[in-house]
PATIMAR-413210 format. One line per field, with one value per residue: residue number from 0; residue in one letter; z, x, y of N, C-alpha, C in turn. Coordinates in steps of 0.05 Angstrom, whole numbers. Layout:
nr = (NUM,...) $
rest = (a,...) $
n.z = (Z,...) $
n.x = (X,...) $
n.y = (Y,...) $
ca.z = (Z,...) $
ca.x = (X,...) $
ca.y = (Y,...) $
c.z = (Z,...) $
c.x = (X,...) $
c.y = (Y,...) $
***
This chain:
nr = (0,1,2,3,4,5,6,7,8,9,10,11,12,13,14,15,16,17,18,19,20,21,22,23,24,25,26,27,28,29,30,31,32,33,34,35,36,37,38,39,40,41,42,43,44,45,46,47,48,49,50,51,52,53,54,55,56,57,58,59,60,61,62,63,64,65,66,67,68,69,70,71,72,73,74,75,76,77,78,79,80,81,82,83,84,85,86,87,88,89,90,91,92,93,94,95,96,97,98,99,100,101,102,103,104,105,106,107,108,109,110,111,112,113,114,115,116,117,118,119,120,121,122,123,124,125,126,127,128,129,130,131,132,133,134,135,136,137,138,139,140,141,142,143,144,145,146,147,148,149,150,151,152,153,154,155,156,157,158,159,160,161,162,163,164,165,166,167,168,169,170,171,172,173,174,175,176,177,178,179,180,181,182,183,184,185,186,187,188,189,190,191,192,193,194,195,196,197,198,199,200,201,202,203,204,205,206,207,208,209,210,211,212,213,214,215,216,217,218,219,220,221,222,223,224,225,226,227,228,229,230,231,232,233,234,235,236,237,238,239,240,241,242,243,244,245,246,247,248,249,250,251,252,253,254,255,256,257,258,259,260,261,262,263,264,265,266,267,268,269,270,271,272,273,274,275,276,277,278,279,280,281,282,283,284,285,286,287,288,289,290,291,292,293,294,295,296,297,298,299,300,301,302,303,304,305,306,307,308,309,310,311,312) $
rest = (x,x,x,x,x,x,x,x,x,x,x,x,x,x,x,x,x,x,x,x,x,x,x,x,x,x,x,x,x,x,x,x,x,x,x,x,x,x,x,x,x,x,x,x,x,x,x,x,x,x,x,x,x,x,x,x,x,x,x,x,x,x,x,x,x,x,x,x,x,x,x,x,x,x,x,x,x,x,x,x,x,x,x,x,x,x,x,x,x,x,x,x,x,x,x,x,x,x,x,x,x,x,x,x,x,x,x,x,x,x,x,x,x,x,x,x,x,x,x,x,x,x,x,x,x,x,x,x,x,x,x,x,x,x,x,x,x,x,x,x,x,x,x,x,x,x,x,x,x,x,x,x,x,x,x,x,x,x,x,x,x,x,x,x,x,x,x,x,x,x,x,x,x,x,x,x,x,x,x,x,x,x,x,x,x,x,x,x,x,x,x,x,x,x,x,x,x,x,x,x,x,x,x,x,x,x,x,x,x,x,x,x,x,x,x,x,x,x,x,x,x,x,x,x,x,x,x,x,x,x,x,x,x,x,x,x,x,x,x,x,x,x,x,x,x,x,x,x,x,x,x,x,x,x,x,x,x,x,x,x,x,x,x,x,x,x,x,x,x,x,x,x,x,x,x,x,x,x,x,x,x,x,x,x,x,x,x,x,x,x,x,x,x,x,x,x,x,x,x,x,x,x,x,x,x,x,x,x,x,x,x,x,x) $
n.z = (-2925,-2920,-2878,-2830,-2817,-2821,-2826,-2800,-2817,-2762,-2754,-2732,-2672,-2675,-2637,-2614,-2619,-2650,-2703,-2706,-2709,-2756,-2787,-2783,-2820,-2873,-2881,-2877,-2835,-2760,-2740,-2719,-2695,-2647,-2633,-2585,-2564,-2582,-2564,-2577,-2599,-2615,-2674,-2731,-2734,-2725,-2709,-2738,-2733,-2781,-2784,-2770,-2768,-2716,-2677,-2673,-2650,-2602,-2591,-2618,-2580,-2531,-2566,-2580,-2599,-2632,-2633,-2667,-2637,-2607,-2555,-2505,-2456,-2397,-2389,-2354,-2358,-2343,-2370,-2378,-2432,-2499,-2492,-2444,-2385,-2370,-2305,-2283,-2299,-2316,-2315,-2363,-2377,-2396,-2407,-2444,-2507,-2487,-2432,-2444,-2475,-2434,-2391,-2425,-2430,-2378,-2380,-2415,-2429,-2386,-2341,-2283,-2283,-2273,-2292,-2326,-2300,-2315,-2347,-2379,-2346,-2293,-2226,-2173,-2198,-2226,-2289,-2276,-2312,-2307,-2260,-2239,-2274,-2249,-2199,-2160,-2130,-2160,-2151,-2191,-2186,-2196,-2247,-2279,-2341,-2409,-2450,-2513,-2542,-2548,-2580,-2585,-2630,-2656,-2627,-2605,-2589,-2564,-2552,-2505,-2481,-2415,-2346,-2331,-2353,-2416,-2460,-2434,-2446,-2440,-2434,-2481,-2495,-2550,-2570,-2602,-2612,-2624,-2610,-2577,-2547,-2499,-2493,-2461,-2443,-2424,-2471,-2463,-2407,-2406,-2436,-2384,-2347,-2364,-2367,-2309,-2300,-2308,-2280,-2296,-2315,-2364,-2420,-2474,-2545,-2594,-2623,-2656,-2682,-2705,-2714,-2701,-2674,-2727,-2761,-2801,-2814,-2878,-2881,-2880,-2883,-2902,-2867,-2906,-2950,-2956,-2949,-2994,-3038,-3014,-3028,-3083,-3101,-3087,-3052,-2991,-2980,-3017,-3005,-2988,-2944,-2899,-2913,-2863,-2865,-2877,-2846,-2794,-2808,-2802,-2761,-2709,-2692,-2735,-2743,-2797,-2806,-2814,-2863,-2833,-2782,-2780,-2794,-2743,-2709,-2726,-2710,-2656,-2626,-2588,-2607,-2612,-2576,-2622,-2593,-2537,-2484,-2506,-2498,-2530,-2568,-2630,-2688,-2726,-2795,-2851,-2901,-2946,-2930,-2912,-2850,-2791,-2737,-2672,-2638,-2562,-2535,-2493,-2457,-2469,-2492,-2552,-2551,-2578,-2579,-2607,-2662,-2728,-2780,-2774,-2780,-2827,-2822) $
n.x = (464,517,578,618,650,625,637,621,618,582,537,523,480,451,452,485,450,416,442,447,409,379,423,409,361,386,414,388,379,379,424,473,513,556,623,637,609,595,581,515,523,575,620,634,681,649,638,619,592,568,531,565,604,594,620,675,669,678,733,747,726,774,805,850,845,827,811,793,780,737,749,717,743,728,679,642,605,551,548,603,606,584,528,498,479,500,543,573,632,697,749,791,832,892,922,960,984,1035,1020,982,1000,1037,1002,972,1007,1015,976,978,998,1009,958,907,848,785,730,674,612,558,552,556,576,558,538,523,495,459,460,503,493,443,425,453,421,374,379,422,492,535,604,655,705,768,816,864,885,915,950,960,973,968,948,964,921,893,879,833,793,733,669,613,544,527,509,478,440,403,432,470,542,608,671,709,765,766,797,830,838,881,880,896,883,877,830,769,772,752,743,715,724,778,774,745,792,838,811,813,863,888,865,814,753,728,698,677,659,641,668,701,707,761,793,795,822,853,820,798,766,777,752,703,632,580,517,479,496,498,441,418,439,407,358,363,364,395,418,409,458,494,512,564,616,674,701,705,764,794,779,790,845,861,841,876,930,962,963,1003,968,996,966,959,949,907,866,877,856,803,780,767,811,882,930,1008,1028,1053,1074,1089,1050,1036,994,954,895,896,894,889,898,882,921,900,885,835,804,809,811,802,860,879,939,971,996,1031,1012,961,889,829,792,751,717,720,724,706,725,706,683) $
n.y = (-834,-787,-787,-747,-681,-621,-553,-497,-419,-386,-344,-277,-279,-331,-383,-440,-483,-474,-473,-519,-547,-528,-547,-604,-603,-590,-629,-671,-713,-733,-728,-694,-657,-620,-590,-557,-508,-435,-376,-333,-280,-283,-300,-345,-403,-465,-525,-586,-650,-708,-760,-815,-779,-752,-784,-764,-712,-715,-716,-663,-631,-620,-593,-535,-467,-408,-333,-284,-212,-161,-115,-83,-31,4,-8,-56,-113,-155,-205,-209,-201,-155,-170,-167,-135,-62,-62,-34,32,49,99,104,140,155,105,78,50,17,13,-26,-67,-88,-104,-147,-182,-201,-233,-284,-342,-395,-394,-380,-376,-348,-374,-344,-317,-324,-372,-438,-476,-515,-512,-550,-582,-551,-500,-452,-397,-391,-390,-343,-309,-317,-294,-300,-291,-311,-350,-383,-424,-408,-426,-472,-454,-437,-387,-389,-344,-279,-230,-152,-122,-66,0,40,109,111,135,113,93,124,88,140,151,162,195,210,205,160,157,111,60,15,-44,-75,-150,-211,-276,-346,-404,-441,-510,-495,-430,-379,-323,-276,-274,-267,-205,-190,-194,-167,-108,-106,-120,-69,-34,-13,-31,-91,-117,-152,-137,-154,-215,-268,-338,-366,-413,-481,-525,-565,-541,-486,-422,-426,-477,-474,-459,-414,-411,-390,-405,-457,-474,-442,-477,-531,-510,-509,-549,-593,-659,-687,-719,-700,-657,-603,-627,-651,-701,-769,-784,-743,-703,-728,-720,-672,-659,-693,-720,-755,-827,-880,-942,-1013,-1064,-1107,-1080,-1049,-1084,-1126,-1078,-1069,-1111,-1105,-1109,-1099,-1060,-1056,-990,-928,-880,-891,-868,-816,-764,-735,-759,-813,-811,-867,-892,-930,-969,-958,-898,-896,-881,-918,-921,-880,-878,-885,-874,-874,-920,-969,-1009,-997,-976,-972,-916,-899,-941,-933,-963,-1028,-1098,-1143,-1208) $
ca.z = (-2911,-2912,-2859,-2825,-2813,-2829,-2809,-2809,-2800,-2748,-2760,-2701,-2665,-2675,-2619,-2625,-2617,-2673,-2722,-2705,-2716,-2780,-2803,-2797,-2852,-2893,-2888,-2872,-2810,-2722,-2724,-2724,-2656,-2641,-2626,-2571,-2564,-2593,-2554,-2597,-2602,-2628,-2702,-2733,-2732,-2717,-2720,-2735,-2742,-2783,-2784,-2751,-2751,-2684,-2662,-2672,-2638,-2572,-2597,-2622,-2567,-2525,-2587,-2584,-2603,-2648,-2641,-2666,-2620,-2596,-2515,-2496,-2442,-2390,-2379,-2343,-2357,-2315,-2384,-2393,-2464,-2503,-2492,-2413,-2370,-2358,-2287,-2280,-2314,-2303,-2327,-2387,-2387,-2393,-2423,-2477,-2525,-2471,-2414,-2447,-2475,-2399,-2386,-2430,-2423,-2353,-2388,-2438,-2412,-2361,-2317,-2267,-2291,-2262,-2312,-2323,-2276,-2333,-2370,-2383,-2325,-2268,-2195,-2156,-2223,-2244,-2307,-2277,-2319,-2291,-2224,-2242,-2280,-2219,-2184,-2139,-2135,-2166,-2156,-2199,-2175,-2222,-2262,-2301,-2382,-2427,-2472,-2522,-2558,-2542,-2591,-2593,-2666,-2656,-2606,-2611,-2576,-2562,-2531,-2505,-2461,-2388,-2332,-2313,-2378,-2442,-2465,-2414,-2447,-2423,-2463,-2469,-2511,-2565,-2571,-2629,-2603,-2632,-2591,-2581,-2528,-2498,-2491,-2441,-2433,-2439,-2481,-2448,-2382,-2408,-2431,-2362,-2333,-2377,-2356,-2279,-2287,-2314,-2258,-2299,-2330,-2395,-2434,-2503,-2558,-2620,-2621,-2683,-2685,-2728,-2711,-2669,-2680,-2751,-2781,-2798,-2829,-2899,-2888,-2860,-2899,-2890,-2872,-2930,-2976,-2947,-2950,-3022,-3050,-3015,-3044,-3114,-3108,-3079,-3044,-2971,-2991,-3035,-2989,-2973,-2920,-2901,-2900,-2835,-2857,-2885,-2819,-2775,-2809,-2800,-2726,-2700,-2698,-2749,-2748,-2812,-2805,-2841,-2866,-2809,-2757,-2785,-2789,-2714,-2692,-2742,-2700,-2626,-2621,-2585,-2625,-2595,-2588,-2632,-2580,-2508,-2463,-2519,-2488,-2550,-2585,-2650,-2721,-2744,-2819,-2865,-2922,-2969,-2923,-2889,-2823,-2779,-2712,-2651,-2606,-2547,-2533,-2462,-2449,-2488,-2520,-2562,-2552,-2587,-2566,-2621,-2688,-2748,-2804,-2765,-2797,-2838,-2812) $
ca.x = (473,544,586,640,643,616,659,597,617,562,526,520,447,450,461,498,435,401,451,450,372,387,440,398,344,400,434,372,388,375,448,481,518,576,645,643,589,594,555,505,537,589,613,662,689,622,643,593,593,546,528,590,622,593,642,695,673,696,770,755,719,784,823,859,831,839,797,794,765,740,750,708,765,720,651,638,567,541,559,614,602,562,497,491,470,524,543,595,643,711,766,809,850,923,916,968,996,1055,1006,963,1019,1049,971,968,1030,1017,945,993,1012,998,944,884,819,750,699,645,592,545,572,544,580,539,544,517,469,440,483,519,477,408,435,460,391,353,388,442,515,560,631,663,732,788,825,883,882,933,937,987,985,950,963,946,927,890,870,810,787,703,640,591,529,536,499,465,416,392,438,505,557,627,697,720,777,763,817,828,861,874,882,903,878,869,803,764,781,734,761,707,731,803,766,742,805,845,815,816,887,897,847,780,730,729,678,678,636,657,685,701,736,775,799,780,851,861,803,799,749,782,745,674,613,555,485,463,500,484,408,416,447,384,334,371,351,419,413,417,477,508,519,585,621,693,706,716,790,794,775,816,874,866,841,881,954,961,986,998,985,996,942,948,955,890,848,869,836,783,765,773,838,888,961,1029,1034,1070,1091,1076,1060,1026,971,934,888,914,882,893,891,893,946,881,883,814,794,801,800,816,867,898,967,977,1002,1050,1002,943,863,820,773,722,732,699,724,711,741,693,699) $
ca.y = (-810,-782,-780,-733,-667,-596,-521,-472,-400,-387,-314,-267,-277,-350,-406,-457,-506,-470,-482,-556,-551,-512,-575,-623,-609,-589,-655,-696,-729,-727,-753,-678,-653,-603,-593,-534,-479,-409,-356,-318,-256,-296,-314,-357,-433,-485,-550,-598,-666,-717,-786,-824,-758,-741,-789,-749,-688,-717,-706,-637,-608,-608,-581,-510,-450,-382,-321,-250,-214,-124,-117,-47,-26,35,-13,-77,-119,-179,-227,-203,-193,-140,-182,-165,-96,-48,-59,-12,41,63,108,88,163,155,85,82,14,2,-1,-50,-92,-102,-130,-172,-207,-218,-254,-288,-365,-417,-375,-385,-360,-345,-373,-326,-323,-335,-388,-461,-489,-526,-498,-563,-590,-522,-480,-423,-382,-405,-387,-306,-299,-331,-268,-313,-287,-343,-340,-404,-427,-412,-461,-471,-445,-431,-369,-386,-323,-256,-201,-127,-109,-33,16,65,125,117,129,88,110,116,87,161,144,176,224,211,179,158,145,77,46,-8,-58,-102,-166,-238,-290,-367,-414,-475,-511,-485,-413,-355,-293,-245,-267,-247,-182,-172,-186,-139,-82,-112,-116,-42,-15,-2,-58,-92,-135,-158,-128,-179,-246,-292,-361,-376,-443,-510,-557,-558,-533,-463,-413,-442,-500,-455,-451,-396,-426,-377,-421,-488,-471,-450,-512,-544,-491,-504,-585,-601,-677,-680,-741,-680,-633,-600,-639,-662,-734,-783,-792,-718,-686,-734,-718,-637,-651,-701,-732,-775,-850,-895,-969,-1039,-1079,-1125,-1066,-1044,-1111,-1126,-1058,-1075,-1123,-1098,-1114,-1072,-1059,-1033,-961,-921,-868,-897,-842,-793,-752,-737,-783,-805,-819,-884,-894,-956,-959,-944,-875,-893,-873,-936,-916,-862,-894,-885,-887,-871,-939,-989,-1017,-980,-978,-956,-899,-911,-960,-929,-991,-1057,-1111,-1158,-1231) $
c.z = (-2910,-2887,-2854,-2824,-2835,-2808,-2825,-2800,-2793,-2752,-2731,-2701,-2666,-2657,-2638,-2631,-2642,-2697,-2724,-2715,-2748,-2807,-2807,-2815,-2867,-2898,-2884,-2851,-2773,-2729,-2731,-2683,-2661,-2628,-2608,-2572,-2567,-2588,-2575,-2617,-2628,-2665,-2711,-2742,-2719,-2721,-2723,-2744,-2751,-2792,-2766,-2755,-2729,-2676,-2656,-2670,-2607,-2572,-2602,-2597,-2541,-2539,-2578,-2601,-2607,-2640,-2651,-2648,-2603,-2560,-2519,-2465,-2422,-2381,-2375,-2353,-2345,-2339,-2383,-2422,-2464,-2492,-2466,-2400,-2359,-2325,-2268,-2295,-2303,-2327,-2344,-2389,-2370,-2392,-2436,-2482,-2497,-2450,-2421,-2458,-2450,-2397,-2395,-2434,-2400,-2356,-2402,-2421,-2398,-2340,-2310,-2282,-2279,-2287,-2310,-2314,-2300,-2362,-2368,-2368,-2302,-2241,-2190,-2173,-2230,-2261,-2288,-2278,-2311,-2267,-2220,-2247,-2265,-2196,-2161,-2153,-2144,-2161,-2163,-2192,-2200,-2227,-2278,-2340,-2393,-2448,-2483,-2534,-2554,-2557,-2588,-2624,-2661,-2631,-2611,-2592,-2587,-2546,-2531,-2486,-2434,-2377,-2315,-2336,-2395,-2444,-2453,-2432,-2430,-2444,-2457,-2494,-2523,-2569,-2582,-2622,-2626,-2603,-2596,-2551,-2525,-2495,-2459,-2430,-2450,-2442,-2467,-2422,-2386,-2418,-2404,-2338,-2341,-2362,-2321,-2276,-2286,-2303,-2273,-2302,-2356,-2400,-2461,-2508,-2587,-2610,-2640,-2678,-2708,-2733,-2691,-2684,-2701,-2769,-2776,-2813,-2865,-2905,-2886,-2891,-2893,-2890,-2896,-2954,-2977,-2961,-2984,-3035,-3042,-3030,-3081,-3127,-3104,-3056,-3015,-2976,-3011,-3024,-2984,-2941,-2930,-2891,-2878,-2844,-2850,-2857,-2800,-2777,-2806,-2769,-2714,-2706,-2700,-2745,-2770,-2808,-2819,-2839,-2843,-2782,-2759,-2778,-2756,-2696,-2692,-2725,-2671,-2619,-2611,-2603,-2612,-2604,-2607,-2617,-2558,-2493,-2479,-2511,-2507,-2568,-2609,-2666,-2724,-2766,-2830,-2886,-2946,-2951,-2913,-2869,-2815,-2750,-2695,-2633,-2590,-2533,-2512,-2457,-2481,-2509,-2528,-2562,-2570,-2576,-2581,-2653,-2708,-2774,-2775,-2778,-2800,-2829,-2841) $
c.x = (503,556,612,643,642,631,634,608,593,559,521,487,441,459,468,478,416,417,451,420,375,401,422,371,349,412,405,375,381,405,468,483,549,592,646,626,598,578,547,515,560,598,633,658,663,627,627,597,562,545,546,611,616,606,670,699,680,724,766,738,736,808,839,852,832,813,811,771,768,741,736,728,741,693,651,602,572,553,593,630,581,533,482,495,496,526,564,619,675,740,779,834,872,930,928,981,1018,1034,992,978,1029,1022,970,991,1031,988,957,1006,1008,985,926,866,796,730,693,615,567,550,557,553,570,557,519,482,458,457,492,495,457,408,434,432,364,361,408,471,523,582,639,688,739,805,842,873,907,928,972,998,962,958,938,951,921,881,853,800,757,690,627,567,535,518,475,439,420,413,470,524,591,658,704,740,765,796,819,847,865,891,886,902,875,845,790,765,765,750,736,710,769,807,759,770,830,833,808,837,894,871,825,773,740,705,690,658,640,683,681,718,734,787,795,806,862,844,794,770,755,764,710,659,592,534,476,470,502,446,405,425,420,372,336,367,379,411,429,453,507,520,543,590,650,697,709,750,805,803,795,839,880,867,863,914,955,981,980,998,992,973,940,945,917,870,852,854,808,764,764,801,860,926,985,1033,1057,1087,1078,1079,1048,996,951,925,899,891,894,885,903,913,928,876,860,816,802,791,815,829,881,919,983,997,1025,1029,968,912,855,794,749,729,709,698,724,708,712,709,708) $
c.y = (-810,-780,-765,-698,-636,-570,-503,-445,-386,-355,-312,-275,-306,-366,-424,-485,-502,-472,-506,-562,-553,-537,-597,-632,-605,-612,-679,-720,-723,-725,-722,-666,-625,-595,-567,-524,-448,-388,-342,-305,-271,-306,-331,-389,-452,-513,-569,-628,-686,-737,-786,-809,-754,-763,-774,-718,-687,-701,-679,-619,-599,-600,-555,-490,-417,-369,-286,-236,-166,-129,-83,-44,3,23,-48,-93,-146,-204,-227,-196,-162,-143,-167,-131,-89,-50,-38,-1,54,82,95,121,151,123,78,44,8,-6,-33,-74,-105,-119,-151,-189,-212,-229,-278,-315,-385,-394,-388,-358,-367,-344,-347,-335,-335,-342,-416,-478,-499,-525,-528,-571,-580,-506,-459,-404,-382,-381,-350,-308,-297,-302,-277,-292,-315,-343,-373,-398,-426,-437,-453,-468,-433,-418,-368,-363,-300,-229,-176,-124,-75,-24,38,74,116,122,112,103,109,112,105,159,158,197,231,190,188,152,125,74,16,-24,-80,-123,-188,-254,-326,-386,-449,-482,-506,-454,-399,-336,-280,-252,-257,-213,-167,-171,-168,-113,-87,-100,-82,-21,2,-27,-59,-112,-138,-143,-142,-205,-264,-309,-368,-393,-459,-526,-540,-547,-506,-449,-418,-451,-498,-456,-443,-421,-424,-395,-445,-485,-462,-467,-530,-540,-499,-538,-615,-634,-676,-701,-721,-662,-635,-615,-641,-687,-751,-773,-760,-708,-699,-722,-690,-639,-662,-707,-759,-804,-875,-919,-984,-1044,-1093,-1101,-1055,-1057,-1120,-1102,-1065,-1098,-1126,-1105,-1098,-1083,-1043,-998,-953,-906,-865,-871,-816,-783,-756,-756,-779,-822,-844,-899,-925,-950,-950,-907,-870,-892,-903,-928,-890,-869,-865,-883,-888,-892,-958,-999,-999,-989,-968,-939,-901,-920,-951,-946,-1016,-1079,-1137,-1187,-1249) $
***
């Protein structure tokens, strides 16, 4: 079995647990896991790792994070996505690009956010979601997130139906964004607070990522053309993948060592940091450019978080 990871761009209608299902009779393995979750609706960036890649979806699942992404601007729903019942609708007239630029640059930064009430987060050992569906109010405490980049691309005049039924509809603005985040931070709760801030509702109705770290839709490959490479007599051992070292070196911040800096990891050993005090885990490669391990570096001297060459006695 190969190891290291897989970039699936995930088709709408699909969970993120059924693509993991999906991977592993294409690759032939249990040993398949994933870097973040991708609501249904959802399409895009899937990171997947296999064999003693699922080690190295710890590091990427608190990576940084690209989407493109529609906001409906005029209707609220209980997901705040498409997926969920309109719960209420409001004006969007007199609406124009300056308004909605001021918005979203006061979204745009170091901000406090309110999850979404139905979201995969545990309220006192039950999901979030459980909880709304169960028919409870939720209200999750906000939390620090960082939106490094929030652009408007288009603006469109539409309808949608309205709340009075069959036959009523209502006007709502579409709003073509992209977007740039830190881990952790829901874009349809920055759809619903967009149109908070600018005194109607918003939701999402599309959402694609397009990057987890360093790995982009570039590096993405449909199911449809995974599953034919099988169908075509393709060996689970054969299959598209990107290497242990490969993938470190897109995800992570890289550090080169010596042979001996290597062989003491190699064998639990810890080695002086390179830059004491560096938050993010770091890649460390042998001078053959293999994977060795994920350290540490917090401290003067370097751990390692998990050793994928250990050193032959």
């Amino acid at each position: 079995m190969s190891d290291g990871l897989v970039v699936v761009d995930k088709p709408a209608g699909w969970s993120s647990h059924d693509v993991v299902a999906r991977s592993r009779r294409l690759y032939g393995t249990r040993k398949v896991g994933h870097a973040g979750t991708l609501d249904p609706m959802a399409t895009g960036v899937l990171v997947l790792g296999v064999g003693r890649g699922t080690k190295l979806l710890t590091f990427l699942v608190g990576a940084d994070k690209a989407y493109t992404a529609t906001i409906r601007l005029g209707q609220a729903t209980i997901t705040d996505d498409a997926e969920g019942e309109v719960t209420a609708t409001g004006g969007v007239a007199g609406l124009d690009r300056h308004a909605l630029e001021a918005a979203i640059s006061r979204l745009t930064g170091d901000i406090e956010q309110v999850p979404s009430a139905v979201s995969a987060i545990k309220v006192k050992g039950e999901r979030s979601y459980a909880r709304v569906r169960a028919g409870e109010d939720v209200e999750l405490p906000a939390r620090p997130v960082t939106v490094t980049r929030f652009d408007l691309l288009d603006v469109r005049e539409a309808s949608a139906e309205s709340m009075t039924g069959p036959g009523g509809v209502v006007g709502v603005l579409d709003v073509d964004v992209e977007v740039e985040v830190s881990s952790g931070t829901y874009v349809r709760a920055l759809a619903r607070d967009l149109g908070a801030d600018l005194g109607s509702h918003g939701h999402l109705t599309a959402l694609r990522r397009t990057r987890v770290g360093g790995l982009t839709l570039a590096h993405a490959h449909t199911l449809e053309s995974l599953t034919a490479l099988r169908d075509d007599g393709t060996e689970p051992a054969d299959m598209p993948m990107t290497p242990l070292a490969d993938a470190a070196r897109a995800a992570l911040v890289q550090r080169e060592l010596t042979a001996e800096q290597a062989r003491s990891l190699g064998f639990g050993q810890r080695i002086p940091s390179a830059q004491p005090g560096r938050e993010e885990p770091v890649g460390a490669f042998a001078p053959d450019g293999s994977l060795v391990a994920v350290l540490d570096e917090t401290r003067p001297t370097a751990r390692a978080h998990v050793v994928f060459a250990p050193a032959s006695s």
